[in-house]
C-alpha positions in Angstrom: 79.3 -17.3 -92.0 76.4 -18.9 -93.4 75.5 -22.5 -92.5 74.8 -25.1 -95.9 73.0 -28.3 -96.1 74.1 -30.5 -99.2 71.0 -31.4 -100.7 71.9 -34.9 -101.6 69.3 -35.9 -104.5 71.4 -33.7 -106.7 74.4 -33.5 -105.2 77.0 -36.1 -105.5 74.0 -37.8 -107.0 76.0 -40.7 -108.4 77.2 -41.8 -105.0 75.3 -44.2 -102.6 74.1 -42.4 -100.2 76.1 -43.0 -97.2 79.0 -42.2 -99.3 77.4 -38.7 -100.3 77.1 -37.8 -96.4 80.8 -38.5 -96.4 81.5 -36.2 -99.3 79.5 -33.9 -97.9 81.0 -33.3 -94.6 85.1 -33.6 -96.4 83.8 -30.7 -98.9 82.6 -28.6 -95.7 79.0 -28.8 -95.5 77.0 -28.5 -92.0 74.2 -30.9 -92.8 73.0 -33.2 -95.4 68.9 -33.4 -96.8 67.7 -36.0 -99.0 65.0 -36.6 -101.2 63.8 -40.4 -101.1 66.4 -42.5 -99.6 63.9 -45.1 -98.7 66.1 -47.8 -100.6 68.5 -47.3 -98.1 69.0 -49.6 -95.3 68.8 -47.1 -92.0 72.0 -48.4 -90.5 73.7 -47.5 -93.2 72.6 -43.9 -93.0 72.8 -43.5 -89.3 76.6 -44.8 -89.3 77.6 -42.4 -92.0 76.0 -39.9 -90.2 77.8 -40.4 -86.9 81.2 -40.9 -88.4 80.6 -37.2 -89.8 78.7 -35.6 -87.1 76.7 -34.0 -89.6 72.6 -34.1 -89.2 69.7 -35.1 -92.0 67.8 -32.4 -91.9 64.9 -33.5 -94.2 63.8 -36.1 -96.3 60.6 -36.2 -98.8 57.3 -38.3 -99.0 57.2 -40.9 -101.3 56.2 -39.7 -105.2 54.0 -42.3 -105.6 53.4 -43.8 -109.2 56.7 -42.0 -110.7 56.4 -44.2 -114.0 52.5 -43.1 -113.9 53.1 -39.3 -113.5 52.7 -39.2 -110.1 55.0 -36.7 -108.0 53.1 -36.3 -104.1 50.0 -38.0 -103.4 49.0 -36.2 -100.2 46.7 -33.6 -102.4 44.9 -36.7 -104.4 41.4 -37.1 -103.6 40.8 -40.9 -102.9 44.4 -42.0 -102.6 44.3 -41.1 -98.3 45.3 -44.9 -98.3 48.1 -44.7 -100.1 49.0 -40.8 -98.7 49.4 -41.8 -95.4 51.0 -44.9 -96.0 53.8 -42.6 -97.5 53.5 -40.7 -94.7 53.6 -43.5 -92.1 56.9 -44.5 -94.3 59.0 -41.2 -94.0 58.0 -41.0 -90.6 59.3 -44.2 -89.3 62.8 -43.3 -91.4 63.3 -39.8 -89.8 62.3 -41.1 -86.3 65.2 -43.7 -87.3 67.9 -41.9 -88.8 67.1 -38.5 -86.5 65.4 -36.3 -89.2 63.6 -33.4 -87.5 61.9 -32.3 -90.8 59.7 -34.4 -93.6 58.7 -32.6 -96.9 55.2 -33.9 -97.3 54.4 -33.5 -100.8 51.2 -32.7 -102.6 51.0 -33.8 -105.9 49.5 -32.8 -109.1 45.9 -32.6 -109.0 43.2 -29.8 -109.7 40.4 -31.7 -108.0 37.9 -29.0 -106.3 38.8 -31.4 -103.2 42.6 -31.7 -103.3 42.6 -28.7 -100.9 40.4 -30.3 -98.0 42.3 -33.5 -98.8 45.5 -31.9 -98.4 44.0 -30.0 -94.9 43.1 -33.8 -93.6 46.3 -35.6 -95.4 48.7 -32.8 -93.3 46.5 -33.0 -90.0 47.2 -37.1 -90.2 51.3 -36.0 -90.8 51.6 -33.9 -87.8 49.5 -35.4 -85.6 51.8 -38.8 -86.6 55.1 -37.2 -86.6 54.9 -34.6 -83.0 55.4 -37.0 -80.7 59.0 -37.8 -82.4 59.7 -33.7 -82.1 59.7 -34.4 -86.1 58.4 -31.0 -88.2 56.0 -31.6 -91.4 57.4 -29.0 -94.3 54.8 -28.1 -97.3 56.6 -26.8 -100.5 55.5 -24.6 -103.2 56.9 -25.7 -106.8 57.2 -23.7 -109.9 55.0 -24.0 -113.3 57.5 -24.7 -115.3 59.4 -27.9 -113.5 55.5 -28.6 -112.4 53.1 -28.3 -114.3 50.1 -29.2 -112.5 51.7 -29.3 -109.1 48.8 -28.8 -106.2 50.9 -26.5 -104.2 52.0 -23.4 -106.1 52.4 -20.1 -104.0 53.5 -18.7 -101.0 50.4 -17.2 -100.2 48.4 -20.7 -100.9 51.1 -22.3 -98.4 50.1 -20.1 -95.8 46.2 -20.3 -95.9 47.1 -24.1 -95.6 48.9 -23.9 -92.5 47.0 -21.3 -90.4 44.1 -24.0 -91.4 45.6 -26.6 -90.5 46.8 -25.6 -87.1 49.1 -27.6 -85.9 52.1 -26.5 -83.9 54.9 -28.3 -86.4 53.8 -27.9 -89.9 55.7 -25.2 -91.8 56.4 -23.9 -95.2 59.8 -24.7 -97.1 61.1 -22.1 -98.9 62.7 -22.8 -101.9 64.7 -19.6 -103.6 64.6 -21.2 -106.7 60.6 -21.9 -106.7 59.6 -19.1 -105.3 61.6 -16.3 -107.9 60.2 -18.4 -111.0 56.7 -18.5 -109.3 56.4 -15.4 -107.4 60.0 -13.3 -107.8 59.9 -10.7 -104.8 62.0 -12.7 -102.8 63.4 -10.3 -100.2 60.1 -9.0 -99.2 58.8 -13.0 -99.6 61.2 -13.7 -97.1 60.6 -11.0 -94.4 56.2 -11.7 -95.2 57.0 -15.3 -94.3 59.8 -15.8 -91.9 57.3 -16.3 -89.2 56.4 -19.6 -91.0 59.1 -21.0 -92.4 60.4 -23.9 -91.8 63.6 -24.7 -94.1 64.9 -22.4 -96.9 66.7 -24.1 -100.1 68.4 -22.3 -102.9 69.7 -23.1 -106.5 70.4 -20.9 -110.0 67.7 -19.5 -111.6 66.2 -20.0 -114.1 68.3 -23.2 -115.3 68.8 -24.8 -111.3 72.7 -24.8 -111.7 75.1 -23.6 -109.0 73.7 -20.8 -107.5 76.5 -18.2 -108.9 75.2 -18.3 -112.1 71.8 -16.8 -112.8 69.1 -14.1 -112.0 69.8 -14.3 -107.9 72.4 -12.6 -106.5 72.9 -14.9 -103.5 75.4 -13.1 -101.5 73.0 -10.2 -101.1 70.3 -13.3 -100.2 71.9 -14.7 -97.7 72.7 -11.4 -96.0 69.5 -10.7 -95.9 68.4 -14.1 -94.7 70.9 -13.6 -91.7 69.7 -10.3 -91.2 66.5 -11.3 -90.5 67.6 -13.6 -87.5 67.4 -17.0 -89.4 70.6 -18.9 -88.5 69.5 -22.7 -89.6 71.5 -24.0 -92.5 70.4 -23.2 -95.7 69.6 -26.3 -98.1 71.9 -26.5 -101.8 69.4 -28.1 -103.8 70.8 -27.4 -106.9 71.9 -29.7 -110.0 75.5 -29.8 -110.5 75.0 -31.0 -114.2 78.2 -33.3 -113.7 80.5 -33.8 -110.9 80.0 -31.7 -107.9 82.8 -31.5 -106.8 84.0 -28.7 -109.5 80.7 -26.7 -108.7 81.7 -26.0 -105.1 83.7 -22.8 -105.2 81.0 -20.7 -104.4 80.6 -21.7 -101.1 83.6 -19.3 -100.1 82.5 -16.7 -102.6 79.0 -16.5 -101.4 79.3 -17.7 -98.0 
């Protein structure tokens, strides 16, 4: 049976966050992931997360200037400062709450030197999070939710690791991204399986439950577990409501 992560910036959403990792683990999930639960006093988190037994698998890097436009700074020429400061930041929360995996994210840019800044930004992140046994995760986003975003294939993702070298930098695979971006994404699965680091899932093209769409997600996950992968698989969908009511397909597709 497949293993799910609740992806807790959209689901159960409307819940403080300790309470979501609570929901989480009555409605049957394996793990929890977050987005940016920085807010969030660490105790807190660590306490929920013990009276559930379930495990944070990864949280993001700060946004940066949300109100300003801003969604990543690690691909920014001349914001290092404030990059690694972000970085520094979800670093010292995983290493607190026991999150192996930090989404470090890029950012909207088309400089001609976002791509050695993001080499240099993600050397910093690795370097900074390895001695915690704490993975850095680089995720490719669509056009359409993204316009702009550094970071937009599979392929572009890879050329940025094998650069970057470093033993615990991977590539997050988002279903959802990766069909509106790239489609393909059996055969993107199997081409980069060697390099992945976390795989997420939601609806396409609207990011619903995943039962409703494009994706037929039973033959997905299959195929994921086919191909050896056995780590839980992240809902990062958007319930548009309650969540609860969205749940059924976990049995149907599970």
């Amino acid at each position: 049976m497949t293993k799910l992560s609740a992806n807790l910036g959209f689901l159960w959403a409307d819940l403080p966050l300790p309470d979501a990792i609570r929901a989480a683990k009555a409605h049957g999930f394996d793990a929890v992931e977050c987005h940016w639960p920085y807010d969030v006093p660490t105790a807190d988190v660590i306490a929920a997360l013990e009276e559930t037994g379930l495990s944070m698998l990864g949280l993001n890097t700060s946004r940066g200037d949300v109100a300003g436009g801003e969604n990543g700074l690690s691909a920014l020429p001349r914001r290092e400062k404030d990059a690694r400061k972000a970085i520094d930041q979800a670093v010292e929360y995983a290493k607190a709450i026991g999150c192996g995996k930090i989404h470090v994210m890029a950012g909207f840019t088309s400089d001609l030197s976002a791509h050695a800044t993001f080499v240099d930004n993600l050397r910093y992140a690795c370097r900074a999070a390895a001695p915690h046994g704490i993975s850095i995760l680089i995720e490719p986003l669509n056009r359409y939710d993204a316009p702009g975003y550094f970071l937009k294939t599979t392929a572009q993702a890879r050329a940025i690791i094998e650069e970057v070298d470093e033993t615990n930098l991977a590539l997050m695979f988002d279903c959802y991204h990766v069909q509106l971006t790239e489609g393909d994404l059996s055969h993107r699965l199997e081409q980069n399986l060697d390099i992945i680091g976390h795989i997420q899932f939601a609806g396409v093209p609207a990011r619903g439950r995943p039962d409703v769409g494009e994706i037929n997600f039973s033959h997905v996950f299959d195929h994921i577990a086919s191909l050896g992968y056995t780590a839980p698989l992240g809902a990062e969908y958007k319930p548009g409501g309650p969540t609860e009511p969205t749940l059924d397909w976990m049995t149907s597709l599970s």
